[in-house]
N, C-alpha and C positions, 0 to 999 in steps of 0.2 A: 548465527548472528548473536552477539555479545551484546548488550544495553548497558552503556556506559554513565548510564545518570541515577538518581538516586529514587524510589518508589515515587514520590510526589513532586517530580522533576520532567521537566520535557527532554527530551534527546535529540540532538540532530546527525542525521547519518545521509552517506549519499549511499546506495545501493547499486550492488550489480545481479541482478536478478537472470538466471540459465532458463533457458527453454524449460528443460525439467522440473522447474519448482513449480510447486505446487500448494496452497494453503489449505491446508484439511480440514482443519480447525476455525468455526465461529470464531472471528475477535470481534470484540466492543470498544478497545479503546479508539479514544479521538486520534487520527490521524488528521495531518495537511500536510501536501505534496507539491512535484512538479516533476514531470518527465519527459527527462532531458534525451533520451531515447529511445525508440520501442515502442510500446502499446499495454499498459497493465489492465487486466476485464478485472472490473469486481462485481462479484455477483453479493447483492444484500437481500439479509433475510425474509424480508418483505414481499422477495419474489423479482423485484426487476435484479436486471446485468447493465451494467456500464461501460464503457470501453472510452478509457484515457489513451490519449494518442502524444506524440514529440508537439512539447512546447503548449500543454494544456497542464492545469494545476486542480487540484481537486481539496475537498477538505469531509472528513469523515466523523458526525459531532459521536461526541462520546455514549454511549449505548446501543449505538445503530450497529447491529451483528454483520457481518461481512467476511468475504473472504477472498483472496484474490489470487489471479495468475496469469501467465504471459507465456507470449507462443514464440516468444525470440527474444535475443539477451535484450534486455532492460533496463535503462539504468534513469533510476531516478534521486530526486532530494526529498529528505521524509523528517517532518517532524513530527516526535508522538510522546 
C-alpha cells in the first residue's frame, strides 16, 4: 500500500484487503472507516478485539495501538 499524502496530511484510500493479510505490527495512527464489505477484527492494545461488519464505520483516535485482520476479502473506505 502506497500513502499518497504528505506526513501531516490525512489520505483517503478505499482498500481491498485478502483473507491473508494480516497486520503484525502496533499502529497508533488515527484511523476512520467504513466497510463496505467483509468484516475487519481489530484487536487494540488494551486487550479487547472488535469485529466491524458490512455497513458499520469505526474511528480509531490517534494513539490507541491496534492492529487488524479479516478472514475474507474486505473492502473498505479508510481515512488516516
Amino acid at each position: 500500500m502506497k500513502r499518497l499524502a504528505e506526513p501531516n496530511h490525512e489520505a483517503v484510500r478505499l482498500l481491498e484487503l485478502d483473507p491473508r493479510w494480516d497486520e503484525r505490527e502496533w499502529c497508533a495512527r488515527k484511523h476512520a472507516g467504513y466497510v463496505l464489505s467483509g468484516a475487519l477484527r481489530l484487536e487494540l492494545a488494551r486487550g479487547s478485539t472488535q469485529v466491524i461488519k458490512k455497513g458499520q464505520g469505526f474511528y480509531i483516535p490517534k494513539g490507541c495501538a491496534h492492529k487488524a485482520r479479516c478472514q475474507k476479502v474486505t473492502r473498505l473506505f479508510l481515512v488516516d
